[in-house]
C-alpha positions as CSV (number, residue, x, y, z in Angstrom):
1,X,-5.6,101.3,58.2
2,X,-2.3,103.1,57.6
3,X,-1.5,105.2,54.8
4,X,1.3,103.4,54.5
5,X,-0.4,100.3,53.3
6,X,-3.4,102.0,51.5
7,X,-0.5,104.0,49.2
8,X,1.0,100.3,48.7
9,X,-2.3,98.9,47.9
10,X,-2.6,101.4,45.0
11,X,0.9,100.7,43.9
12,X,-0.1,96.9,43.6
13,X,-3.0,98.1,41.9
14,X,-1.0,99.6,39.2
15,X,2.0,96.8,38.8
16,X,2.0,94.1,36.3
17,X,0.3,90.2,37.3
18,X,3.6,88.6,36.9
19,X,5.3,91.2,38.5
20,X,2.9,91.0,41.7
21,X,3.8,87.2,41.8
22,X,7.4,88.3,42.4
23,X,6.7,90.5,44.6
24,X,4.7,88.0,46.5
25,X,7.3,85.9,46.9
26,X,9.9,87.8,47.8
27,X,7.4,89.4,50.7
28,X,7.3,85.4,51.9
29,X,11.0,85.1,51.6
30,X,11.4,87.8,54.4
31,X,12.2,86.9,58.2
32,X,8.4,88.6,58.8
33,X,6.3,87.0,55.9
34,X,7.9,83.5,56.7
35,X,7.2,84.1,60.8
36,X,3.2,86.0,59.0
37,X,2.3,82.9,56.8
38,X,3.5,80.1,58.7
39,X,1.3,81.7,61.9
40,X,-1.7,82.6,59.9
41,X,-1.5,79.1,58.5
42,X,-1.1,77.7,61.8
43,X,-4.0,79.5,63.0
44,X,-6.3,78.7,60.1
45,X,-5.7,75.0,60.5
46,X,-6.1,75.0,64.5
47,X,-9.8,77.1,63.6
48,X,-10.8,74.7,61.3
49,X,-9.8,71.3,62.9
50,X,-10.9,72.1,66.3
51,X,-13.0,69.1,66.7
52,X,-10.2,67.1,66.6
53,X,-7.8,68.4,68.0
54,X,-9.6,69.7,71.3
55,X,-9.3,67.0,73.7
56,X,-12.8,67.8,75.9
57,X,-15.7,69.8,75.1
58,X,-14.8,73.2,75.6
59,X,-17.9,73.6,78.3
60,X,-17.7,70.2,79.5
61,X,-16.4,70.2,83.2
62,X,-13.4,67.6,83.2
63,X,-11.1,68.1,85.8
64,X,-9.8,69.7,89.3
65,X,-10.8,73.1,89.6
66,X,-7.7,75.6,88.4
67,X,-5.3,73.0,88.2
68,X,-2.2,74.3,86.3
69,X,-0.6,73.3,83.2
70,X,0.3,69.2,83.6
71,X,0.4,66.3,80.8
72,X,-2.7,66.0,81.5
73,X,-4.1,69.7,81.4
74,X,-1.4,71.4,79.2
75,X,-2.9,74.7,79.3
76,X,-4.4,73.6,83.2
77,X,-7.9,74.3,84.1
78,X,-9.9,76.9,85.4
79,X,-12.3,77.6,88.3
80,X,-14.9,75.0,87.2
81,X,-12.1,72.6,86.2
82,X,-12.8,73.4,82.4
83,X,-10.0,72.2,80.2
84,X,-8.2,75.8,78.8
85,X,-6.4,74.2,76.2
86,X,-9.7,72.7,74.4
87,X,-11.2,76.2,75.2
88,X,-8.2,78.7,73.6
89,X,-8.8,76.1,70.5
90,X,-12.5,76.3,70.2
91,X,-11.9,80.2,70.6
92,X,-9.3,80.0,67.4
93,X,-12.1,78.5,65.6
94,X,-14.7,81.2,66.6
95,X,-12.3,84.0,65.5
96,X,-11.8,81.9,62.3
97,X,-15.6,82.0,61.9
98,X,-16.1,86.0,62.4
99,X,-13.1,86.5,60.3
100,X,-13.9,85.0,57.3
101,X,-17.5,86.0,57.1
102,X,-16.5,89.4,57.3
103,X,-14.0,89.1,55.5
104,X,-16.3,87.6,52.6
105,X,-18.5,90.4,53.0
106,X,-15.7,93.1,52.8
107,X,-14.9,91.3,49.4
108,X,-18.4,91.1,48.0
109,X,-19.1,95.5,49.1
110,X,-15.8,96.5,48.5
111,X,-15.7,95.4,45.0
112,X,-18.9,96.0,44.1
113,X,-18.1,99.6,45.2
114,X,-15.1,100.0,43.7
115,X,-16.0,98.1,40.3
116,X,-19.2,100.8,39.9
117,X,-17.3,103.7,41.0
118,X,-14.1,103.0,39.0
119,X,-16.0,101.8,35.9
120,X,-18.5,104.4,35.4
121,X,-17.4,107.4,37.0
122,X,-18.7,111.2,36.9
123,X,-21.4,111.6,39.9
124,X,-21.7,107.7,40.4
125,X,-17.7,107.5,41.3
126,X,-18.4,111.0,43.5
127,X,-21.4,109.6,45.2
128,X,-19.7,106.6,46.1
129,X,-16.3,107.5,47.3
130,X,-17.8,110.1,49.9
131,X,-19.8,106.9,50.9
132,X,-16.8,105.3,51.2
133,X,-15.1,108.2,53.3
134,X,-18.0,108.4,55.8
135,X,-18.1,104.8,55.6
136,X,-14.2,104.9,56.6
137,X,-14.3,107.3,59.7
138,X,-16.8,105.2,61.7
139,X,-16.2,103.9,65.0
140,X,-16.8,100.3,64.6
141,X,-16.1,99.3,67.9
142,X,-18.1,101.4,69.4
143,X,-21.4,100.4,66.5
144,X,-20.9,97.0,67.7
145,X,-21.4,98.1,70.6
146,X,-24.6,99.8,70.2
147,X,-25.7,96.8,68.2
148,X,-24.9,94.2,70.5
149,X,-27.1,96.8,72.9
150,X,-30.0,97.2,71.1
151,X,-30.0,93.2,69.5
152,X,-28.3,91.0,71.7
153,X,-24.9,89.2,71.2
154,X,-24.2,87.0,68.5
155,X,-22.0,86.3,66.0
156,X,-24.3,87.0,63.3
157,X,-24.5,90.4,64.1
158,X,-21.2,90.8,64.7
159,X,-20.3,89.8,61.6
160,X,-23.0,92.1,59.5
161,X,-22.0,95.1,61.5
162,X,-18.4,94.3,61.1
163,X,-18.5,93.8,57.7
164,X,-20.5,96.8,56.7
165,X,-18.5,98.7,57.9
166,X,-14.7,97.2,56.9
167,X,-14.9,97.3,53.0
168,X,-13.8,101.2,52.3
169,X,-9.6,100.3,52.0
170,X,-10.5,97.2,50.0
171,X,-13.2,99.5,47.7
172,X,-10.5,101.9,46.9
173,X,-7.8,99.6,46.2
174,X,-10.4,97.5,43.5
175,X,-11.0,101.4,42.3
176,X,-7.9,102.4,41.2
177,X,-7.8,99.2,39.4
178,X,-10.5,99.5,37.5
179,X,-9.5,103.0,36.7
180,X,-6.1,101.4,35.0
181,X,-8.2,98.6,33.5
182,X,-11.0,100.1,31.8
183,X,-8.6,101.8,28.7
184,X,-7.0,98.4,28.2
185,X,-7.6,96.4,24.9
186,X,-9.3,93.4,25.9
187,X,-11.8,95.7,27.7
188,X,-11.9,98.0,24.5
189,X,-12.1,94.4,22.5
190,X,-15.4,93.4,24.6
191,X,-16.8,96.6,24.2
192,X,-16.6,96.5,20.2
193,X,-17.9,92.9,20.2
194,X,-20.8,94.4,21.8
195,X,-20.5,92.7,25.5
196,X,-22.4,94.8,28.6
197,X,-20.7,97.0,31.0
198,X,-22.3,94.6,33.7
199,X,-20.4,91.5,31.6
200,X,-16.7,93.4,31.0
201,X,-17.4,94.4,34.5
202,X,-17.6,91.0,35.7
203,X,-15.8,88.8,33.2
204,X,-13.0,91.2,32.0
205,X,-12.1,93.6,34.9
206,X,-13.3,92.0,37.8
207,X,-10.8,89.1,37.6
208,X,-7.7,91.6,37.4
209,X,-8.8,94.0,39.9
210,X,-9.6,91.4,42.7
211,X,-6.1,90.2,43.4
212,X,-4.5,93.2,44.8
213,X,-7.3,94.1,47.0
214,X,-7.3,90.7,49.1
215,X,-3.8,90.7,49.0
216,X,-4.5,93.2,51.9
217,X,-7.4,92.0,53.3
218,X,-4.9,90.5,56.1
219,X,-4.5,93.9,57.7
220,X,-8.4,94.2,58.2
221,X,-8.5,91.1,59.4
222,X,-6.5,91.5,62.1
223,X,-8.4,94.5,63.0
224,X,-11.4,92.6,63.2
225,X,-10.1,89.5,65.5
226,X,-8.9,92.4,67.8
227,X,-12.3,93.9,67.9
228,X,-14.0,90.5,68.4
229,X,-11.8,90.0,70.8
230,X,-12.5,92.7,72.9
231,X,-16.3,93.1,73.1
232,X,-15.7,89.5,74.0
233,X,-13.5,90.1,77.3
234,X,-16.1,92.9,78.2
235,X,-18.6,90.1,78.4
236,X,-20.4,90.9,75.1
237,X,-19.7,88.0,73.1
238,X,-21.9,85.5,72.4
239,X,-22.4,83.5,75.2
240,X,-23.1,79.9,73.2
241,X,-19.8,79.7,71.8
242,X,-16.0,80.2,73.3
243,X,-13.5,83.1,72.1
244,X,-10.2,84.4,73.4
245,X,-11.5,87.4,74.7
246,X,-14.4,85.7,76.9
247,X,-11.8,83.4,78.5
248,X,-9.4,86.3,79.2
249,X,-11.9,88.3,81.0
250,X,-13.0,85.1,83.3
251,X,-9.3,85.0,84.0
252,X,-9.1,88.6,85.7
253,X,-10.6,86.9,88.9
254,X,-7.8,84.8,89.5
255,X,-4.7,86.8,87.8
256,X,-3.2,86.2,91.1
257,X,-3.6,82.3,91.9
258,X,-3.9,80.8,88.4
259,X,-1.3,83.0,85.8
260,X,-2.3,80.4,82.9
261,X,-5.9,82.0,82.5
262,X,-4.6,85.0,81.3
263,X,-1.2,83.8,79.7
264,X,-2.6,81.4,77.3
265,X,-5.5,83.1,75.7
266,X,-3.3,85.9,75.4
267,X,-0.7,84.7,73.4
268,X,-3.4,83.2,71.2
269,X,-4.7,86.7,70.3
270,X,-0.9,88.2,69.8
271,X,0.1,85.2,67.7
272,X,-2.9,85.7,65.7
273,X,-2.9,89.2,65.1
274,X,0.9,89.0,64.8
275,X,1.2,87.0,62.4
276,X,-1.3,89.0,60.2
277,X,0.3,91.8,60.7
278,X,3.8,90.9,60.1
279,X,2.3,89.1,56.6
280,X,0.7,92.7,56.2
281,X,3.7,94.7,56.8
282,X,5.9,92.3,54.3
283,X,4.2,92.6,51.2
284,X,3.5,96.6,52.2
285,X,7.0,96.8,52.4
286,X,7.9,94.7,49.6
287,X,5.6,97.2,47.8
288,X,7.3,100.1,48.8
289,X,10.9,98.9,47.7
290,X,12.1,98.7,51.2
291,X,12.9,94.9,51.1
Protein backbone atom coordinates (compact mmCIF):
# COMPACT_ATOMS: atom_id res chain seq x y z
CA UNK A 1 0.00 0.00 0.00
CA UNK A 2 1.36 3.51 -0.98
CA UNK A 3 1.89 6.25 1.29
CA UNK A 4 0.15 8.08 -0.94
CA UNK A 5 -3.15 6.49 -0.13
CA UNK A 6 -2.39 5.65 3.66
CA UNK A 7 -1.75 9.72 4.21
CA UNK A 8 -5.25 10.10 2.31
CA UNK A 9 -6.80 7.50 4.42
CA UNK A 10 -5.87 9.60 7.46
CA UNK A 11 -7.05 12.74 5.89
CA UNK A 12 -10.63 11.07 5.40
CA UNK A 13 -10.27 9.99 8.78
CA UNK A 14 -10.17 13.54 10.02
CA UNK A 15 -12.92 15.29 7.48
CA UNK A 16 -16.40 15.90 8.32
CA UNK A 17 -19.40 12.84 7.22
CA UNK A 18 -21.09 15.19 4.97
CA UNK A 19 -18.05 16.41 3.69
CA UNK A 20 -16.70 12.72 2.84
CA UNK A 21 -20.07 12.28 0.85
CA UNK A 22 -18.93 15.10 -1.34
CA UNK A 23 -15.98 14.02 -1.70
CA UNK A 24 -17.30 10.68 -2.73
CA UNK A 25 -19.01 11.88 -5.34
CA UNK A 26 -16.91 14.02 -6.94
CA UNK A 27 -14.20 10.93 -6.90
CA UNK A 28 -17.23 8.99 -9.04
CA UNK A 29 -17.67 12.05 -11.23
CA UNK A 30 -13.99 11.59 -12.53
CA UNK A 31 -13.05 9.90 -15.98
CA UNK A 32 -11.24 7.15 -13.47
CA UNK A 33 -13.91 6.60 -10.70
CA UNK A 34 -16.71 6.39 -13.51
CA UNK A 35 -14.30 3.79 -15.71
CA UNK A 36 -13.39 2.11 -11.37
CA UNK A 37 -17.11 1.76 -10.29
CA UNK A 38 -18.77 0.84 -13.35
CA UNK A 39 -15.87 -2.23 -13.73
CA UNK A 40 -15.90 -3.16 -10.16
CA UNK A 41 -19.72 -3.26 -10.51
CA UNK A 42 -19.46 -5.20 -13.60
CA UNK A 43 -17.24 -7.62 -11.98
CA UNK A 44 -19.26 -8.10 -8.87
CA UNK A 45 -22.33 -8.89 -10.78
CA UNK A 46 -20.58 -11.36 -13.30
CA UNK A 47 -19.02 -13.21 -9.74
CA UNK A 48 -22.22 -13.45 -8.25
CA UNK A 49 -24.56 -14.53 -11.22
CA UNK A 50 -22.23 -16.99 -12.65
CA UNK A 51 -24.69 -19.70 -12.67
CA UNK A 52 -26.59 -18.00 -15.09
CA UNK A 53 -24.81 -16.50 -17.07
CA UNK A 54 -22.16 -19.36 -17.85
CA UNK A 55 -23.47 -21.23 -20.68
CA UNK A 56 -21.71 -24.92 -19.82
CA UNK A 57 -20.23 -26.20 -16.76
CA UNK A 58 -16.97 -24.79 -16.51
CA UNK A 59 -15.37 -28.61 -16.35
CA UNK A 60 -17.81 -30.07 -18.49
CA UNK A 61 -16.21 -31.02 -21.99
CA UNK A 62 -18.62 -29.44 -24.64
CA UNK A 63 -16.96 -28.82 -27.77
CA UNK A 64 -14.04 -29.29 -30.45
CA UNK A 65 -10.80 -29.19 -28.84
CA UNK A 66 -9.20 -25.42 -29.02
CA UNK A 67 -11.63 -24.19 -31.34
CA UNK A 68 -11.33 -20.35 -31.39
CA UNK A 69 -13.71 -17.70 -30.57
CA UNK A 70 -17.16 -18.37 -32.76
CA UNK A 71 -21.01 -17.63 -31.89
CA UNK A 72 -20.91 -20.53 -30.64
CA UNK A 73 -17.66 -20.48 -28.36
CA UNK A 74 -17.19 -16.62 -27.89
CA UNK A 75 -14.19 -16.95 -25.88
CA UNK A 76 -13.41 -20.59 -28.10
CA UNK A 77 -12.28 -23.66 -26.35
CA UNK A 78 -9.32 -25.11 -25.12
CA UNK A 79 -7.35 -28.45 -25.47
CA UNK A 80 -10.10 -30.63 -24.02
CA UNK A 81 -12.81 -28.55 -25.87
CA UNK A 82 -13.82 -26.83 -22.43
CA UNK A 83 -15.89 -23.74 -23.00
CA UNK A 84 -13.36 -20.53 -21.87
CA UNK A 85 -15.96 -18.23 -21.72
CA UNK A 86 -18.04 -20.22 -18.92
CA UNK A 87 -14.57 -20.89 -17.35
CA UNK A 88 -13.11 -16.94 -17.22
CA UNK A 89 -16.78 -16.45 -15.53
CA UNK A 90 -16.78 -19.08 -13.01
CA UNK A 91 -13.01 -17.72 -12.32
CA UNK A 92 -14.75 -14.04 -11.69
CA UNK A 93 -16.83 -15.76 -9.23
CA UNK A 94 -13.91 -17.54 -7.39
CA UNK A 95 -11.92 -14.18 -7.14
CA UNK A 96 -15.29 -12.70 -5.88
CA UNK A 97 -15.36 -15.42 -3.19
CA UNK A 98 -11.54 -14.97 -1.89
CA UNK A 99 -12.06 -11.24 -2.06
CA UNK A 100 -14.76 -10.69 0.02
CA UNK A 101 -13.92 -13.18 2.75
CA UNK A 102 -10.80 -11.52 3.20
CA UNK A 103 -11.93 -8.64 2.80
CA UNK A 104 -14.58 -9.33 5.72
CA UNK A 105 -11.82 -10.43 7.75
CA UNK A 106 -9.55 -7.41 7.12
CA UNK A 107 -12.68 -5.41 8.39
CA UNK A 108 -13.46 -7.45 11.48
CA UNK A 109 -9.06 -7.38 12.70
CA UNK A 110 -8.44 -4.18 11.44
CA UNK A 111 -11.05 -2.45 13.46
CA UNK A 112 -10.85 -4.36 16.27
CA UNK A 113 -7.15 -3.27 16.32
CA UNK A 114 -7.58 0.02 15.65
CA UNK A 115 -10.75 0.65 17.94
CA UNK A 116 -8.45 -0.94 21.10
CA UNK A 117 -5.41 0.81 20.16
CA UNK A 118 -6.99 4.22 19.40
CA UNK A 119 -9.45 4.14 22.31
CA UNK A 120 -7.30 3.12 25.16
CA UNK A 121 -3.95 4.00 24.37
CA UNK A 122 -0.52 4.09 26.56
CA UNK A 123 1.18 0.51 26.23
CA UNK A 124 -2.13 -1.13 24.69
CA UNK A 125 -1.85 1.47 21.52
CA UNK A 126 2.23 0.70 21.61
CA UNK A 127 1.79 -2.97 21.81
CA UNK A 128 -0.49 -2.98 19.01
CA UNK A 129 0.77 -0.70 16.40
CA UNK A 130 4.29 -2.54 16.39
CA UNK A 131 1.91 -5.59 15.79
CA UNK A 132 0.62 -3.82 13.16
CA UNK A 133 4.08 -2.81 11.71
CA UNK A 134 5.42 -6.34 11.79
CA UNK A 135 2.18 -7.37 10.75
CA UNK A 136 2.62 -4.87 7.63
CA UNK A 137 6.14 -5.88 6.37
CA UNK A 138 5.30 -9.61 5.75
CA UNK A 139 5.65 -11.29 2.61
CA UNK A 140 2.21 -12.50 2.00
CA UNK A 141 2.81 -14.03 -1.10
CA UNK A 142 5.39 -15.86 -0.25
CA UNK A 143 3.20 -17.15 3.49
CA UNK A 144 0.70 -18.39 1.15
CA UNK A 145 3.07 -20.06 -0.19
CA UNK A 146 4.41 -21.93 2.65
CA UNK A 147 0.84 -22.57 3.65
CA UNK A 148 -0.41 -23.88 0.62
CA UNK A 149 2.99 -26.18 1.21
CA UNK A 150 2.57 -27.40 4.36
CA UNK A 151 -1.73 -27.73 4.16
CA UNK A 152 -2.73 -28.16 0.77
CA UNK A 153 -4.58 -25.72 -1.57
CA UNK A 154 -7.76 -24.36 -0.88
CA UNK A 155 -9.55 -21.45 -0.77
CA UNK A 156 -10.17 -21.56 2.86
CA UNK A 157 -6.71 -21.19 3.62
CA UNK A 158 -6.10 -18.83 1.30
CA UNK A 159 -8.43 -16.71 2.59
CA UNK A 160 -7.36 -17.04 6.52
CA UNK A 161 -3.75 -16.50 5.53
CA UNK A 162 -4.70 -13.61 3.37
CA UNK A 163 -6.70 -11.98 5.67
CA UNK A 164 -4.42 -12.19 8.61
CA UNK A 165 -2.27 -10.72 7.24
CA UNK A 166 -4.06 -7.59 5.11
CA UNK A 167 -5.75 -5.63 7.98
CA UNK A 168 -2.60 -3.22 9.14
CA UNK A 169 -3.60 -0.05 6.45
CA UNK A 170 -7.27 -0.56 7.42
CA UNK A 171 -6.25 -0.78 11.45
CA UNK A 172 -4.46 2.42 11.19
CA UNK A 173 -6.90 4.27 9.22
CA UNK A 174 -9.89 3.14 11.97
CA UNK A 175 -7.02 4.45 14.62
CA UNK A 176 -6.60 7.80 13.81
CA UNK A 177 -10.29 7.96 13.89
CA UNK A 178 -10.88 6.93 16.98
CA UNK A 179 -8.09 9.14 18.21
CA UNK A 180 -10.33 12.29 16.72
CA UNK A 181 -13.53 10.59 18.07
CA UNK A 182 -12.93 9.72 21.53
CA UNK A 183 -12.88 13.82 22.85
CA UNK A 184 -16.09 14.39 21.03
CA UNK A 185 -19.40 15.10 23.07
CA UNK A 186 -21.55 12.39 22.39
CA UNK A 187 -18.69 10.07 23.41
CA UNK A 188 -18.09 12.41 26.54
CA UNK A 189 -22.16 12.33 26.81
CA UNK A 190 -22.10 8.26 26.97
CA UNK A 191 -19.37 8.26 29.32
CA UNK A 192 -21.27 10.59 31.96
CA UNK A 193 -24.51 8.57 31.49
CA UNK A 194 -22.42 5.78 32.68
CA UNK A 195 -22.25 3.53 29.29
CA UNK A 196 -18.94 0.96 29.00
CA UNK A 197 -15.89 1.66 26.97
CA UNK A 198 -16.76 -1.71 25.25
CA UNK A 199 -20.54 -0.08 24.44
CA UNK A 200 -19.12 3.75 23.27
CA UNK A 201 -16.68 1.57 21.63
CA UNK A 202 -19.21 -0.16 19.67
CA UNK A 203 -22.26 2.00 19.58
CA UNK A 204 -20.70 5.55 19.53
CA UNK A 205 -17.33 5.35 17.79
CA UNK A 206 -17.34 2.33 15.92
CA UNK A 207 -20.09 3.61 13.49
CA UNK A 208 -17.96 6.91 12.59
CA UNK A 209 -14.70 5.33 12.39
CA UNK A 210 -15.70 2.46 9.91
CA UNK A 211 -16.50 4.49 6.86
CA UNK A 212 -13.26 5.80 5.97
CA UNK A 213 -11.43 2.63 6.42
CA UNK A 214 -13.54 0.63 3.76
CA UNK A 215 -13.63 3.38 1.67
CA UNK A 216 -10.02 2.01 0.90
CA UNK A 217 -10.49 -1.38 1.31
CA UNK A 218 -10.55 -1.34 -2.72
CA UNK A 219 -6.83 -0.96 -2.94
CA UNK A 220 -6.24 -4.17 -0.77
CA UNK A 221 -8.45 -5.87 -2.67
CA UNK A 222 -6.93 -5.61 -5.59
CA UNK A 223 -3.86 -6.72 -4.05
CA UNK A 224 -5.37 -9.78 -3.02
CA UNK A 225 -7.14 -10.85 -6.53
CA UNK A 226 -3.51 -10.41 -7.90
CA UNK A 227 -2.12 -12.60 -5.37
CA UNK A 228 -4.83 -15.26 -5.83
CA UNK A 229 -4.21 -14.91 -9.06
CA UNK A 230 -0.86 -15.89 -9.17
CA UNK A 231 -0.34 -18.84 -6.85
CA UNK A 232 -3.18 -19.94 -9.09
CA UNK A 233 -1.20 -19.79 -12.61
CA UNK A 234 1.72 -21.55 -10.62
CA UNK A 235 -0.60 -24.40 -10.20
CA UNK A 236 -1.38 -23.78 -6.55
CA UNK A 237 -4.87 -23.02 -6.51
CA UNK A 238 -7.40 -25.09 -5.53
CA UNK A 239 -7.92 -27.57 -7.94
CA UNK A 240 -11.96 -28.04 -7.31
CA UNK A 241 -12.89 -24.73 -8.46
CA UNK A 242 -11.80 -22.48 -11.70
CA UNK A 243 -9.81 -19.03 -11.37
CA UNK A 244 -8.11 -16.69 -13.85
CA UNK A 245 -4.84 -17.56 -12.97
CA UNK A 246 -5.23 -21.57 -13.29
CA UNK A 247 -6.59 -21.07 -16.79
CA UNK A 248 -3.79 -18.67 -17.80
CA UNK A 249 -1.10 -21.08 -16.79
CA UNK A 250 -2.87 -24.07 -18.90
CA UNK A 251 -2.80 -21.58 -21.69
CA UNK A 252 1.24 -21.23 -21.73
CA UNK A 253 1.20 -24.72 -23.66
CA UNK A 254 -0.47 -23.42 -26.60
CA UNK A 255 0.51 -19.49 -26.56
CA UNK A 256 1.37 -20.24 -30.05
CA UNK A 257 -1.70 -22.12 -31.72
CA UNK A 258 -4.62 -20.90 -29.63
CA UNK A 259 -3.86 -16.86 -28.56
CA UNK A 260 -7.49 -16.84 -26.81
CA UNK A 261 -6.12 -18.91 -23.79
CA UNK A 262 -4.05 -16.41 -22.69
CA UNK A 263 -5.87 -13.23 -24.03
CA UNK A 264 -9.14 -13.74 -22.34
CA UNK A 265 -8.23 -14.62 -18.82
CA UNK A 266 -5.92 -11.93 -18.92
CA UNK A 267 -7.98 -9.17 -19.62
CA UNK A 268 -10.25 -10.50 -16.84
CA UNK A 269 -7.46 -10.01 -14.25
CA UNK A 270 -6.47 -6.33 -15.65
CA UNK A 271 -10.11 -5.25 -15.85
CA UNK A 272 -10.54 -6.41 -12.50
CA UNK A 273 -7.65 -5.02 -10.79
CA UNK A 274 -7.99 -1.98 -12.99
CA UNK A 275 -10.93 -1.05 -12.16
CA UNK A 276 -10.11 -1.23 -8.40
CA UNK A 277 -7.40 0.64 -8.75
CA UNK A 278 -8.54 3.42 -10.74
CA UNK A 279 -11.70 3.61 -7.96
CA UNK A 280 -8.65 3.67 -5.47
CA UNK A 281 -6.64 6.17 -7.07
CA UNK A 282 -9.98 8.59 -7.44
CA UNK A 283 -11.07 9.04 -4.08
CA UNK A 284 -6.99 9.15 -3.03
CA UNK A 285 -6.83 11.82 -5.26
CA UNK A 286 -9.96 13.48 -4.51
CA UNK A 287 -8.56 13.37 -0.98
CA UNK A 288 -5.48 14.97 -1.64
CA UNK A 289 -7.10 18.04 -3.58
CA UNK A 290 -5.72 17.00 -6.83
CA UNK A 291 -9.20 16.67 -8.60
Amino acid sequence: MSATAELAAVRLAATPPGRRARLFARAIRTPGGLVGIVTVLAWILVGVAAPLLAPYDPFAIEGPALAAPSAAYPFGTDDLGRDLLSGVIWGARTSLIVAAGVAVLVVVIGSAVGLLSGYRGGWVDDALMRSTEAFQVLPRFFLALVVIAFFGPGLDKLVLVLGVTSWPLLARVVRAEVLALRSREFVEAARVQGATWNRILLREILPNALPPAIALLGLVVAQVILIEASLGFLGLGDPNVTSWGALASEAQRFLRVAWWLSLFPGLAILLAVLGLNLLGDAVTDALSGRR
